[in-house]
C-alpha positions as YAML, in Angstrom:
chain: A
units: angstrom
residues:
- id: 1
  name: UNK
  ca: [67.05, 72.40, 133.66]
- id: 2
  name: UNK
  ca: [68.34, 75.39, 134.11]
- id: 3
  name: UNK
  ca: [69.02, 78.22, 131.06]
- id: 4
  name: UNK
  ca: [71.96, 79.42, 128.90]
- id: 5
  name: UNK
  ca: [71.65, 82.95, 131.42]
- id: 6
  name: UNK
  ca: [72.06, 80.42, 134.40]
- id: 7
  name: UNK
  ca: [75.04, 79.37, 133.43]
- id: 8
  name: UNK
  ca: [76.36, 82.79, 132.19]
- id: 9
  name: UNK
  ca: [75.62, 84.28, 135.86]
- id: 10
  name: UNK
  ca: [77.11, 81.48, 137.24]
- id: 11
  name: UNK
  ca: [80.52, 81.79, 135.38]
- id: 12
  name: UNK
  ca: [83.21, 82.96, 137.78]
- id: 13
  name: UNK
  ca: [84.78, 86.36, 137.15]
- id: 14
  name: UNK
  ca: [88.44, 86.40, 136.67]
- id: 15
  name: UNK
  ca: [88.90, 89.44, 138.60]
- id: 16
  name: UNK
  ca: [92.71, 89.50, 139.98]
- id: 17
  name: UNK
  ca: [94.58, 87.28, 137.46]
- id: 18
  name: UNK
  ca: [96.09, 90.16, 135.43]
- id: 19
  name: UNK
  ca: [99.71, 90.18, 136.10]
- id: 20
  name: UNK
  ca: [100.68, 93.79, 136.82]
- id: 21
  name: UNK
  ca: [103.21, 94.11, 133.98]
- id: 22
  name: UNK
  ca: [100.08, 93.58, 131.48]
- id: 23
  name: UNK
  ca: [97.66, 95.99, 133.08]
- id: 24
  name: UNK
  ca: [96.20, 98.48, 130.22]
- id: 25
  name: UNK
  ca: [97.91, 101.77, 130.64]
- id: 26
  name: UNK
  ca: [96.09, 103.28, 127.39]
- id: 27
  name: UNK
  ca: [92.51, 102.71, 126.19]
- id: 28
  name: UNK
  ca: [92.25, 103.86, 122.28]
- id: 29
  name: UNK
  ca: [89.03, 104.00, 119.83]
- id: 30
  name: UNK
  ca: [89.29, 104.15, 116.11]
- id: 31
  name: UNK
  ca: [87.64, 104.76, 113.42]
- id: 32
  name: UNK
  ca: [89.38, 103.91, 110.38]
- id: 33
  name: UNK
  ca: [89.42, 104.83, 107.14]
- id: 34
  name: UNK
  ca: [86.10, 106.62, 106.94]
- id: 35
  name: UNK
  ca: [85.59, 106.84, 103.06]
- id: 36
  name: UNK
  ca: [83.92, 110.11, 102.25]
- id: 37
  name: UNK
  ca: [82.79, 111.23, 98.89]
- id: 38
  name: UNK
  ca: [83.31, 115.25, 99.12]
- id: 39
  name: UNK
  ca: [84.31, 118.36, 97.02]
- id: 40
  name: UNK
  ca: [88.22, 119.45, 98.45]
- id: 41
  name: UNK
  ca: [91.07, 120.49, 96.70]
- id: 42
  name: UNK
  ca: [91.81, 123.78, 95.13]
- id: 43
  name: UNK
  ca: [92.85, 123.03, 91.53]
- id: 44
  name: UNK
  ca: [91.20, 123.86, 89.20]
- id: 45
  name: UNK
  ca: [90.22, 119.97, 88.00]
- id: 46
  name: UNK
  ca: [89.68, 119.31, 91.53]
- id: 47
  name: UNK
  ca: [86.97, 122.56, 92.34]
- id: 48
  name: UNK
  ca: [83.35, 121.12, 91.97]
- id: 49
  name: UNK
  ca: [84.22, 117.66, 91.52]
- id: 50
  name: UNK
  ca: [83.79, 115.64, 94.86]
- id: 51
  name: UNK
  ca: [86.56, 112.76, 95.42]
- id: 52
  name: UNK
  ca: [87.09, 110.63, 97.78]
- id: 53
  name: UNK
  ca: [88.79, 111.05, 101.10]
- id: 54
  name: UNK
  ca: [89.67, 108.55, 103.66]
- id: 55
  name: UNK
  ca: [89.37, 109.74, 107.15]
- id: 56
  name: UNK
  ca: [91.00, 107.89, 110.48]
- id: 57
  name: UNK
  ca: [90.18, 109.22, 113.84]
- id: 58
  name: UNK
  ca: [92.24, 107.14, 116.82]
- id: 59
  name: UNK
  ca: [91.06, 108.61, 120.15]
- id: 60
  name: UNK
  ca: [92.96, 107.75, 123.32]
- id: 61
  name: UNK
  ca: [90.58, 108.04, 126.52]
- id: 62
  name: UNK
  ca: [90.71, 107.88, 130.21]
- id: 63
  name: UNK
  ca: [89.82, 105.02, 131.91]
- id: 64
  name: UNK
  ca: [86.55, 106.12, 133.56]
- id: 65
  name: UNK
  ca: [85.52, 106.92, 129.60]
- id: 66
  name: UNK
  ca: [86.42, 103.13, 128.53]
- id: 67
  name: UNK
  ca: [84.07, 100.66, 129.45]
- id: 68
  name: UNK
  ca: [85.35, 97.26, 131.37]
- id: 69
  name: UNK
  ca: [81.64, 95.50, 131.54]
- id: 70
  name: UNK
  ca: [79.54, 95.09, 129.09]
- id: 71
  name: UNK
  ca: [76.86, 97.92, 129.60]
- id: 72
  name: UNK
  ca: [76.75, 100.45, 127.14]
- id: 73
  name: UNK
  ca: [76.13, 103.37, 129.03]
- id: 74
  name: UNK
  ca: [79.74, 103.28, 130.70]
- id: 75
  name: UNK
  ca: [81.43, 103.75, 127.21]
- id: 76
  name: UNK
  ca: [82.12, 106.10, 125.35]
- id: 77
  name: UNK
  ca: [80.17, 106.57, 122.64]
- id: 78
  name: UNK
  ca: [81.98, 106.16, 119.36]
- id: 79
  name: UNK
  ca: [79.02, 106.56, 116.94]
- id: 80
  name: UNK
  ca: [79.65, 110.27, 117.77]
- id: 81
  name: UNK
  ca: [83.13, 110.02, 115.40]
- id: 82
  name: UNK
  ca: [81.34, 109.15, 112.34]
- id: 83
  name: UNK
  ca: [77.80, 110.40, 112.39]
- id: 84
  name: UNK
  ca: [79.24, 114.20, 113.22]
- id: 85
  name: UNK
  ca: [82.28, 113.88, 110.85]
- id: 86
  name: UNK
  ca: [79.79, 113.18, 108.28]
- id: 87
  name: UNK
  ca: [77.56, 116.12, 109.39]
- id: 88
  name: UNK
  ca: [80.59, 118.30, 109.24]
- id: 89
  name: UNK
  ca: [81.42, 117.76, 105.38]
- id: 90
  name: UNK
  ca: [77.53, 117.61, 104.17]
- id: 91
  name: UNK
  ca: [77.35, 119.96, 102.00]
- id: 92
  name: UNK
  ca: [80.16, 122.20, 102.58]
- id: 93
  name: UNK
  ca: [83.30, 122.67, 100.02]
- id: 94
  name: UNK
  ca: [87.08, 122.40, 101.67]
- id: 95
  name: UNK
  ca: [90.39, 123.60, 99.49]
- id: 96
  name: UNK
  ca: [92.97, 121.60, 101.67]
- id: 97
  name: UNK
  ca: [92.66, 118.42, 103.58]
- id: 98
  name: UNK
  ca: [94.35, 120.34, 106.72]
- id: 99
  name: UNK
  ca: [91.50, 122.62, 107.20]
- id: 100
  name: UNK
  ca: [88.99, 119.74, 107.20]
- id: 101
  name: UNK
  ca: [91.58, 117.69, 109.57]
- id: 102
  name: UNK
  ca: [91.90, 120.60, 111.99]
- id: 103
  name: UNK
  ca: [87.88, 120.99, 112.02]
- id: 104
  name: UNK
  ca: [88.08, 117.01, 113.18]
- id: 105
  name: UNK
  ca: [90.26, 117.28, 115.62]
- id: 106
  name: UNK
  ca: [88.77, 119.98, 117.28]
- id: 107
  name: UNK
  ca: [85.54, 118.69, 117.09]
- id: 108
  name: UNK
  ca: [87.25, 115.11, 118.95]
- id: 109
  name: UNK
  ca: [89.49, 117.10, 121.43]
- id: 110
  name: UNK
  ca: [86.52, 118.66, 122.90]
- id: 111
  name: UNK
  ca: [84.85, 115.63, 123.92]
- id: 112
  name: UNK
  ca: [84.99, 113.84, 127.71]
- id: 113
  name: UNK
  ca: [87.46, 111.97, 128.30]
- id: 114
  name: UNK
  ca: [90.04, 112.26, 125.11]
- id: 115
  name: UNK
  ca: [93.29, 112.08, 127.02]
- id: 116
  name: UNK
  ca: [94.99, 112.06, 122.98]
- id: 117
  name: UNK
  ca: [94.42, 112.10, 119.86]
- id: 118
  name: UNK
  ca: [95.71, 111.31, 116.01]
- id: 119
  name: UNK
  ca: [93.40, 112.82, 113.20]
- id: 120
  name: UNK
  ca: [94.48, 111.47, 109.62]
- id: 121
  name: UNK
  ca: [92.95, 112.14, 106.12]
- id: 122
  name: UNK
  ca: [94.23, 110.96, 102.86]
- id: 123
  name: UNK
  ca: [92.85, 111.39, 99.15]
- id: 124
  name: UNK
  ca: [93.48, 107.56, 97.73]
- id: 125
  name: UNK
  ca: [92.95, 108.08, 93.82]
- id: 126
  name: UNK
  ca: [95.26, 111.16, 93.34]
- id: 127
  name: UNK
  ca: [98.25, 109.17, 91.86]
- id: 128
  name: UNK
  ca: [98.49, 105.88, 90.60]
- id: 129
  name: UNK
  ca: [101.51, 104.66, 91.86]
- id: 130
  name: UNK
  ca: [100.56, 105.81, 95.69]
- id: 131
  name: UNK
  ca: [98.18, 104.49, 98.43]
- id: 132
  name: UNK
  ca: [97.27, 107.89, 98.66]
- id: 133
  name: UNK
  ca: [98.23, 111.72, 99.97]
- id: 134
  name: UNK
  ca: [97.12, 113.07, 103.24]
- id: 135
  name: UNK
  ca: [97.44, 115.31, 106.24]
- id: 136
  name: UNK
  ca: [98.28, 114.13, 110.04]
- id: 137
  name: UNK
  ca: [97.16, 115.90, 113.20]
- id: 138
  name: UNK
  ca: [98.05, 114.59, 116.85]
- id: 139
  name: UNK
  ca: [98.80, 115.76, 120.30]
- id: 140
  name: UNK
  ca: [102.39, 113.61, 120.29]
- id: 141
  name: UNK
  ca: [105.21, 115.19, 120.25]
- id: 142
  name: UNK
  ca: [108.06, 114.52, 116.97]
- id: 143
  name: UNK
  ca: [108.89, 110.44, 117.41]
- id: 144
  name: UNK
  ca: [106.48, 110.32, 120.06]
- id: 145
  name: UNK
  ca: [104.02, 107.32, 120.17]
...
């Protein structure tokens, strides 16, 4: 009898039966809606009172950075968004949600790889009768994608 791995090596690939038209032109990572529980704002209500903030990275990378079989070390490595966006606000006071956006989006940009980028942070319990208010960074252009 032979295994469940048998059978998995055994599996044809599918290599070739992509039409054209559908062939990925971008490859995009995301982290989405990081909730973060830090002191930013510069009222006066606001100044020693951490709140939250929702942060979403979306990282578009080149195709030799995006892996197409299954072996982690091909891929890039996405763990990186979160654990150093978390190191970056331990423990340190922002007054506006651009300067802490701007500090993200360098800190992404500089990585291999990151072809674009979209860097978005929003404060979701400022008023009641709103999702929430934020700040958007990107390398589009106005209307662009």
């Amino acid at each position: 009898m032979s295994n469940s791995s048998d059978s998995l090596a055994a599996t044809p690939r599918l290599d070739g039966l992509m039409p054209e038209r559908l062939t990925p032109r971008t490859r995009k990572i995301v982290l989405q809606d990081y909730d973060l529980n830090l002191d930013i704002g510069f009222h006066d209500f606001e100044i020693g009172n951490p709140q939250r903030l929702l942060v979403t990275v979306e990282v578009w990378v080149e195709e030799s950075a995006f892996a197409i079989h299954d072996e982690a070390d091909r891929a890039w490595d996405y763990d990186f968004l979160r654990t150093e966006i978390g190191a970056l606000v331990a423990g340190r006071r922002y007054n506006l949600q651009e300067t802490l956006a701007h500090e993200i989006y360098a800190l992404v940009a500089a990585r291999r790889g990151v072809t674009a980028l979209r860097v978005s942070t929003r404060k979701p319990d400022i008023y009641p009768d709103c999702a929430g208010v934020g700040v958007e960074l990107s390398s589009f252009a106005p209307g662009g994608a």
